[in-house]
N, C-alpha and C positions, 0 to 999 in steps of 0.2 A: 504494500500500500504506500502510496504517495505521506511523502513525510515533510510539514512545513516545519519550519526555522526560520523566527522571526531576526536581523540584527537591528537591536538599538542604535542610536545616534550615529547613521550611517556619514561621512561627509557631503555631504546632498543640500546644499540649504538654498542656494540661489539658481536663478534659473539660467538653462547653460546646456549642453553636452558634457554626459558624461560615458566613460569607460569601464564597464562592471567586468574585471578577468575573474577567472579562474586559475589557477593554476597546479598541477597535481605534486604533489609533491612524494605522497609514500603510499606502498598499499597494491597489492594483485590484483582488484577488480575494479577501478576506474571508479570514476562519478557520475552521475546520471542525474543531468538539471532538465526538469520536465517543465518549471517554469517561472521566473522571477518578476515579483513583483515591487512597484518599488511604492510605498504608503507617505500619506501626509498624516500622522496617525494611524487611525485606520481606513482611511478614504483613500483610493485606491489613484494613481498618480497617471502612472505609466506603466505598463507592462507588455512583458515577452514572453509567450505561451509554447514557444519553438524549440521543442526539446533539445537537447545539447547532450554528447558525450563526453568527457576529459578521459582519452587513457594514454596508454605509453605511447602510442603512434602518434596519438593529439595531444599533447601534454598542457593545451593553453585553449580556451575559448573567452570570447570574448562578446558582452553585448554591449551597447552600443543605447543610450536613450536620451532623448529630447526632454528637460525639464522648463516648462514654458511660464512656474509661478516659484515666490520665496515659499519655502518649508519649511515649517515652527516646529515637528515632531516627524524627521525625518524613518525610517525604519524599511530596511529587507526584507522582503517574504523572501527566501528560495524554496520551492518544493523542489525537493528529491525524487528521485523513484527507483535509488537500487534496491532490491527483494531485500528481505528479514536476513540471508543469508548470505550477502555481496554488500557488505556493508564494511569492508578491511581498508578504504584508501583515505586519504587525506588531502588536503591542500592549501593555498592560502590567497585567499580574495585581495583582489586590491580596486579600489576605486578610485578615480581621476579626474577633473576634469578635460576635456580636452583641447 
């Protein structure tokens, strides 16, 4: 089952392009983004519903979103979706403007 993970106080505040990566860093079974959203609280901003894989071959994805207002309570949704059992890899996000 799809798995959300909220992050708090994402660097997201003013409106702009920004760079959401992934990057894999450890772990035999990749990561599986089924879909990122990005909230003004919990009102819903911008989002990318276009599944994404990260594994050894792809070690790096990237979205890519339009922020068109200021955000007071900026916050990530990522849903997941590797199974109960494929759950061994890791990574580390970074956000940008660009």
């Amino acid at each position: 089952a799809p798995i959300p993970v909220l992050m708090q106080d994402v660097p997201v505040t003013k409106p702009g392009t920004y760079n959401i990566t992934f990057k894999l860093t450890t772990g035999r079974d990749g990561i599986i983004i089924n879909s990122l959203r990005l909230l003004d609280d919990k009102t819903c901003v911008v989002a990318d519903e276009s599944p994404r894989h990260v594994t050894w071959q792809n070690t790096q994805v990237t979205y890519t979103f339009q922020v068109k207002k200021t955000l007071k309570k900026p916050v990530l949704e990522i849903t997941y979706g590797n199974e109960p059992n494929k759950r061994s890899s890791w990574g580390d996000i970074t956000i940008s403007p660009q």
